[in-house]
Backbone as CSV, one residue per row, in Angstrom:
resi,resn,N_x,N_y,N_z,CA_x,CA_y,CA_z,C_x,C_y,C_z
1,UNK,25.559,8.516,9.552,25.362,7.207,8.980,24.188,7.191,8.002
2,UNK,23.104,7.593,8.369,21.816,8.064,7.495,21.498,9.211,6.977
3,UNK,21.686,9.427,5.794,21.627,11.148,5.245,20.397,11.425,4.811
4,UNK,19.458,10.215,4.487,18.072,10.331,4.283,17.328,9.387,4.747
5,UNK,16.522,9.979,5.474,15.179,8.758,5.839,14.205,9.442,5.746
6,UNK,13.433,8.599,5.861,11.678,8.330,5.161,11.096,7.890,6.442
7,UNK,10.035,8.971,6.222,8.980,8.916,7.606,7.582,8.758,7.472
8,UNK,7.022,7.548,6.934,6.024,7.983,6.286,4.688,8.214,7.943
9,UNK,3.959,8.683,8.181,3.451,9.510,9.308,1.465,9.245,8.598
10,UNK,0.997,8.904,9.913,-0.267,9.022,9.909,-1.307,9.862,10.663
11,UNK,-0.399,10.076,11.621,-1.397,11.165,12.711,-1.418,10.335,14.077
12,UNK,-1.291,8.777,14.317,-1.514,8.233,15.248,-0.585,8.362,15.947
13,UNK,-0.471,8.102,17.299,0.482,8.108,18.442,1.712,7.028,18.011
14,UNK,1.634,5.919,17.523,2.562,5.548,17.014,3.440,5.670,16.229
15,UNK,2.857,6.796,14.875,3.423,7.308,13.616,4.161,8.162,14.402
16,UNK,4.324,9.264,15.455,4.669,10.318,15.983,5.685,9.681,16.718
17,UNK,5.661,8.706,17.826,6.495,7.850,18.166,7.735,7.809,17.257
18,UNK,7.612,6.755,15.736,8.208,6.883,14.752,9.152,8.129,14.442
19,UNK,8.356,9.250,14.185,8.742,10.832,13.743,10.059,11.275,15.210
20,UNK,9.750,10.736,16.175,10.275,11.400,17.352,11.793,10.866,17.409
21,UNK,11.524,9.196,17.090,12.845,8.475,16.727,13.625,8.798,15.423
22,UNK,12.535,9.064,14.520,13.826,9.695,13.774,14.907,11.177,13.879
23,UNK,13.836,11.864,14.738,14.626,13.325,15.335,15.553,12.991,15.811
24,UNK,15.848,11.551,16.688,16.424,11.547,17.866,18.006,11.080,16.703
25,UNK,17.360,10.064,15.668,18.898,9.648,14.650,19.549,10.815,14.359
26,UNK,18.792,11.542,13.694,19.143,13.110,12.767,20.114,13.954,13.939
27,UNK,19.664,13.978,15.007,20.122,14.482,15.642,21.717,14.331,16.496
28,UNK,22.122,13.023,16.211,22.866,11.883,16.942,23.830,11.884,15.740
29,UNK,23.954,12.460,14.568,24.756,12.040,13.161,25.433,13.630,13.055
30,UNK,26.483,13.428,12.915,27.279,14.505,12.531,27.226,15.675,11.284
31,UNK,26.749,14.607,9.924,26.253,15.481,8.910,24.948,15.659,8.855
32,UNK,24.114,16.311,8.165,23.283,17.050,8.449,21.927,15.836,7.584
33,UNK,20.802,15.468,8.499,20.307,13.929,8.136,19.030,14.850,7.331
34,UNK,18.887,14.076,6.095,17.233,14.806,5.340,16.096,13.898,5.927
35,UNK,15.253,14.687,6.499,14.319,14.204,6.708,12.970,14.082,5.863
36,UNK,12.101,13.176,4.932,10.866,13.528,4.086,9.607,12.529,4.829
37,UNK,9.025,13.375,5.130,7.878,12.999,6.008,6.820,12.485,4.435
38,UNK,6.011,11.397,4.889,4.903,11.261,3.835,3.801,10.245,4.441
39,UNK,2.687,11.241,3.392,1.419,11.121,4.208,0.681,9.897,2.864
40,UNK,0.231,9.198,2.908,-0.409,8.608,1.942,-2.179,8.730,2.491
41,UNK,-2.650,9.173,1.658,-4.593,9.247,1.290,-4.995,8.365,0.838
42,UNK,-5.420,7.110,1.520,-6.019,6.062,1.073,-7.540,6.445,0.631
43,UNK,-7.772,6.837,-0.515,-9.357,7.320,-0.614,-9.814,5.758,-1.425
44,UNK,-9.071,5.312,-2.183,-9.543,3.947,-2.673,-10.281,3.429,-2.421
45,UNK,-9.719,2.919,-1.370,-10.603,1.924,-0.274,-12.048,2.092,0.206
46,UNK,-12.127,3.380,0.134,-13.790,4.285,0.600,-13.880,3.912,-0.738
47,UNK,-15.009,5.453,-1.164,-15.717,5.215,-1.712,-14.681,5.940,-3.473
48,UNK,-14.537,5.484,-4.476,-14.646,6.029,-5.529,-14.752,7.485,-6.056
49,UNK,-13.822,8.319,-6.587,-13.814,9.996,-6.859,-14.303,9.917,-7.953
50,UNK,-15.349,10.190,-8.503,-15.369,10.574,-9.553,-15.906,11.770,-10.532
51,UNK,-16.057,12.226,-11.416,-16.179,13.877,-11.954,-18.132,13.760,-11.392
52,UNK,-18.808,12.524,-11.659,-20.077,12.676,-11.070,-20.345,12.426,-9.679
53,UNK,-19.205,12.131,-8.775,-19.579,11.746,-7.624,-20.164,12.981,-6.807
54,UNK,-20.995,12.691,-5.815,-21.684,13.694,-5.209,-21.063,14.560,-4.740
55,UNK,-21.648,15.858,-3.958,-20.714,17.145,-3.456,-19.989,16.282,-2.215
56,UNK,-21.023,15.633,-1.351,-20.431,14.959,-0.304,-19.168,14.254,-0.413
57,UNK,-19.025,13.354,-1.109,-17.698,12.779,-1.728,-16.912,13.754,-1.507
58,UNK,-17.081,14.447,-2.969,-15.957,15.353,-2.944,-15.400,16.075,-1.449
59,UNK,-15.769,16.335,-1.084,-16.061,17.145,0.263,-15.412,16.024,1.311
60,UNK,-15.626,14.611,1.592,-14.812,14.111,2.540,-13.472,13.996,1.398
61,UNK,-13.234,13.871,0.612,-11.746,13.682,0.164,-11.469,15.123,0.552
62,UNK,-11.798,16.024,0.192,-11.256,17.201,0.588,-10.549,17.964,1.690
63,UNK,-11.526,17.243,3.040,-11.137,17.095,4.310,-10.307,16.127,4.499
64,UNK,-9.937,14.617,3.529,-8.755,14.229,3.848,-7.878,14.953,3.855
65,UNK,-7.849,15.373,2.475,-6.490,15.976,1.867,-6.224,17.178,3.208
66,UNK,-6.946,17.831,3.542,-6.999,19.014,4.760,-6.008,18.223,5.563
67,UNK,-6.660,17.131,6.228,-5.803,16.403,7.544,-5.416,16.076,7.432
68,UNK,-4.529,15.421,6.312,-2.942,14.767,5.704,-1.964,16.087,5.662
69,UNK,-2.855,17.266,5.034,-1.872,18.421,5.444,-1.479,18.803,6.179
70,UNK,-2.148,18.466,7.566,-1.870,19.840,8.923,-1.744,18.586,9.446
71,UNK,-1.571,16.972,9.444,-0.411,16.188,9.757,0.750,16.824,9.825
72,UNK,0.997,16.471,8.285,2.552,16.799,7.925,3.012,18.425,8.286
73,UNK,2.207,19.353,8.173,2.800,20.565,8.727,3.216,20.817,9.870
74,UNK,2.053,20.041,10.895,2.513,19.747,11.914,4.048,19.194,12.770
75,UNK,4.204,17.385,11.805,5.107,16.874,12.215,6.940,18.085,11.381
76,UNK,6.262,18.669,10.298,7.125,19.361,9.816,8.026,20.286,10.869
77,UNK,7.217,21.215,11.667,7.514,22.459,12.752,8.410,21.360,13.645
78,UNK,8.074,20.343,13.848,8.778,19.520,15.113,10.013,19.434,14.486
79,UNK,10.604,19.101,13.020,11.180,18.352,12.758,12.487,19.793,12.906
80,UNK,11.764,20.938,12.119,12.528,21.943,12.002,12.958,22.820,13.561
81,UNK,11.772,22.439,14.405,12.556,23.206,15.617,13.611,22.008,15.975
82,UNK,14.028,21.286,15.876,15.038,20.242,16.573,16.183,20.726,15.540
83,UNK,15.936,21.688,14.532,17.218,21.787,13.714,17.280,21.098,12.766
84,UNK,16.513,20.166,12.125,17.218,19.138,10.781,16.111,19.724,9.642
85,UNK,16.588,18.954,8.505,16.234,19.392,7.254,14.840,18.605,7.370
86,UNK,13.924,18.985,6.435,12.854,18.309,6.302,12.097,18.962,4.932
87,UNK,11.263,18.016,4.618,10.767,18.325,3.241,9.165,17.260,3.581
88,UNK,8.151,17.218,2.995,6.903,16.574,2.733,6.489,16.485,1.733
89,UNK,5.933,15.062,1.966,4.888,14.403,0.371,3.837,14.214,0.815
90,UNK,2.606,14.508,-0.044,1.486,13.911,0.005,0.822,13.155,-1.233
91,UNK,0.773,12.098,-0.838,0.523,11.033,-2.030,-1.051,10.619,-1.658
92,UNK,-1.712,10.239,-2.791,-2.928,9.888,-3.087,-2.855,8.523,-3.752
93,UNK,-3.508,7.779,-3.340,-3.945,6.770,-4.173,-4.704,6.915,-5.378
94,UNK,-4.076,6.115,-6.833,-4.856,6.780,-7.681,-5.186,5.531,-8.840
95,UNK,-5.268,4.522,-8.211,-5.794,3.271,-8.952,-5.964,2.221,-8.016
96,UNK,-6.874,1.753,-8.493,-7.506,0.509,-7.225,-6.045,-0.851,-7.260
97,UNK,-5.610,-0.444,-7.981,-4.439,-1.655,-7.271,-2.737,-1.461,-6.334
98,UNK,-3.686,-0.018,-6.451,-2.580,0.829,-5.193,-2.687,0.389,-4.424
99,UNK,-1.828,0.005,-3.599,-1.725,-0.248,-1.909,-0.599,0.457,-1.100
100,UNK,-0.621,1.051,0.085,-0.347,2.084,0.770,1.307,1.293,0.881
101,UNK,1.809,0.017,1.158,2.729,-0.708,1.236,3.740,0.012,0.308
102,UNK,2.744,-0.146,-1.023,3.797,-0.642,-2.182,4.121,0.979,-2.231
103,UNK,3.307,2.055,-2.686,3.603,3.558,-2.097,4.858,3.742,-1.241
104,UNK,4.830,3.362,-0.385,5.759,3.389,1.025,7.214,3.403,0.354
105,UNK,6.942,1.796,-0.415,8.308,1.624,-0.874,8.898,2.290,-2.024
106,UNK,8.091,2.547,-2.814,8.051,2.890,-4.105,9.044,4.642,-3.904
107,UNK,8.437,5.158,-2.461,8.863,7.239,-2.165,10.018,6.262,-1.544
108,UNK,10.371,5.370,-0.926,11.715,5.172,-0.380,12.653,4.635,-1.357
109,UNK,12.287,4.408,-2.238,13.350,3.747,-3.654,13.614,5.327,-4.365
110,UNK,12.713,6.223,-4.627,12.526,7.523,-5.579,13.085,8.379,-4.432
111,UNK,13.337,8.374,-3.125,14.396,9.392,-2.825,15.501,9.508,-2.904
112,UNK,16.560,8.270,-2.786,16.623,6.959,-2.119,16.723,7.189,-0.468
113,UNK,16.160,6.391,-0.007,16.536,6.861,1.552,17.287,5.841,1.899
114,UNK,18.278,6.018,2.722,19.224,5.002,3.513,18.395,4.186,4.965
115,UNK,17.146,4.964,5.053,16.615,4.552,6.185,15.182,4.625,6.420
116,UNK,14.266,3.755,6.653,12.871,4.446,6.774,12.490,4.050,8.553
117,UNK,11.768,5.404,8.338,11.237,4.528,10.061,10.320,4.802,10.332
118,UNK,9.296,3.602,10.987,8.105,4.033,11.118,7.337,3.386,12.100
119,UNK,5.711,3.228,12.436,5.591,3.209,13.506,4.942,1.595,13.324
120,UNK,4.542,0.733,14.239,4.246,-0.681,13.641,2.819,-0.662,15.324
121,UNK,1.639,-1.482,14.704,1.232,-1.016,15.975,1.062,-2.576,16.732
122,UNK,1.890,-3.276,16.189,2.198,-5.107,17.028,1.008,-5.538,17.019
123,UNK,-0.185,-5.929,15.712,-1.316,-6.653,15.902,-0.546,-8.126,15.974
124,UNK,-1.903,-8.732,16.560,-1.763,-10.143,16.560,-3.342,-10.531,16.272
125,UNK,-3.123,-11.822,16.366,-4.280,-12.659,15.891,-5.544,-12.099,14.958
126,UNK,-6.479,-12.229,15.625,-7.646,-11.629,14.541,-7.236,-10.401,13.993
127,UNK,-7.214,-9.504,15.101,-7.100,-7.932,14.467,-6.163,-8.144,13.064
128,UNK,-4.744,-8.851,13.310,-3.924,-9.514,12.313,-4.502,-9.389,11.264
129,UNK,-5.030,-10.338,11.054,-5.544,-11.205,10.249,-6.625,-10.681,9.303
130,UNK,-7.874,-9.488,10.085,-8.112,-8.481,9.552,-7.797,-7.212,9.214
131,UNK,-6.872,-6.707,9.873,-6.472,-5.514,9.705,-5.170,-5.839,8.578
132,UNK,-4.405,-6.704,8.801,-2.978,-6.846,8.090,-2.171,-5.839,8.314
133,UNK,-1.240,-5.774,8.391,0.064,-4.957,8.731,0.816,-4.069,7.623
134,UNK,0.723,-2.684,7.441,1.406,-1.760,6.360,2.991,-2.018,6.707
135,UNK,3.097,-2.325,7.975,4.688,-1.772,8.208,5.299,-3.103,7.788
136,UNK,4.694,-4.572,8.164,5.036,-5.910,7.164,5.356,-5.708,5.872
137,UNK,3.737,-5.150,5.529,4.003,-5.119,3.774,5.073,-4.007,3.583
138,UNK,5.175,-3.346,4.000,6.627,-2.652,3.479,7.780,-3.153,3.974
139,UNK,8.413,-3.802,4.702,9.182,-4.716,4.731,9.494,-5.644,3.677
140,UNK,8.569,-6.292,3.378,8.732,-7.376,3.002,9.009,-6.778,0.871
141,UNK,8.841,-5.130,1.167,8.947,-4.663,-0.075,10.153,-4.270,-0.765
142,UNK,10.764,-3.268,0.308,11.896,-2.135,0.567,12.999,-2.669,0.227
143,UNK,13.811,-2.235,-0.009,15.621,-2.959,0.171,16.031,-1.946,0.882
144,UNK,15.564,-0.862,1.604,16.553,-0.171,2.483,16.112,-0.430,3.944
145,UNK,17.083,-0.328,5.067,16.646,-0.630,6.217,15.541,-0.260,6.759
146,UNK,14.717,-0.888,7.326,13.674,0.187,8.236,13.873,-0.267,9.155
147,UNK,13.279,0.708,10.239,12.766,0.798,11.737,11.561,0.662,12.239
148,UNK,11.273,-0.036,12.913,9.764,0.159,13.472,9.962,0.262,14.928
149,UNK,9.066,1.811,14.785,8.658,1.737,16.471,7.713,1.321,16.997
150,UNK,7.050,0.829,18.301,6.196,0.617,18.757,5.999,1.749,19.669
151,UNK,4.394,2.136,19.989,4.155,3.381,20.898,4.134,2.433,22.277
152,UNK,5.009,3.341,22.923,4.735,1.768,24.480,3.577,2.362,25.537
């Protein structure tokens, strides 16, 4: 039924949750389901890259980029010992009016995926309200179905 979905993956117990449910679709479908895992690097939001920014800077983006990798390599080995196809993105934010949402939707329109699924972590009230919700804003973005899991 789904020949491509979109996983976009953070490292948290919920994103993995997410990753685990989509093994479980891929696995459940007769033709052979693509899986593209993607990591988005919110460096924006911190502090500013720039050609004068200090070694330090440079140096925590660097270690992002490190742990967005051995994320996705990670969730990669899982995806491939269960048998299905898989492929990875790593996307960077690269203008302050990027938002991780619109990203989300933007790799699920440019694959096209028939399906995204991902992990939602059910804020309410304040946290809400401060934190705001990625898996909303991509909803409220996408035209292809998504999934949200919750880690229970």
């Amino acid at each position: 039924m789904y020949n491509r979905v979109l996983v976009p993956i953070d490292g948290s117990e919920t994103s993995m949750a997410a990753l685990r449910e989509a093994i479980r679709i891929g696995q459940c479908q007769q033709q052979a389901t693509q899986i593209r895992l993607l990591y988005v690097i919110d460096t924006l939001s911190n502090v500013p890259q720039t050609e004068t920014s200090p070694s330090y800077i440079k140096e925590i983006y660097t270690q992002a980029r490190k742990y967005g990798q051995d994320i996705l390599d990670q969730a990669k080995q899982e995806i491939e010992s269960a048998g299905l196809r898989v492929e990875t993105r790593l996307v960077e934010l690269k203008r302050a009016s990027d938002r991780i949402p619109q990203v989300i939707a933007d790799e699920a329109k440019a694959m096209p995926a028939e399906l995204l699924v991902m992990g939602t972590h059910g804020r309410r009230g304040l946290n809400y309200l401060f934190l705001g919700s990625v898996a909303e804003g991509v909803m409220r973005l996408t035209l292809c179905p998504v999934l949200l899991v919750r880690n229970a």
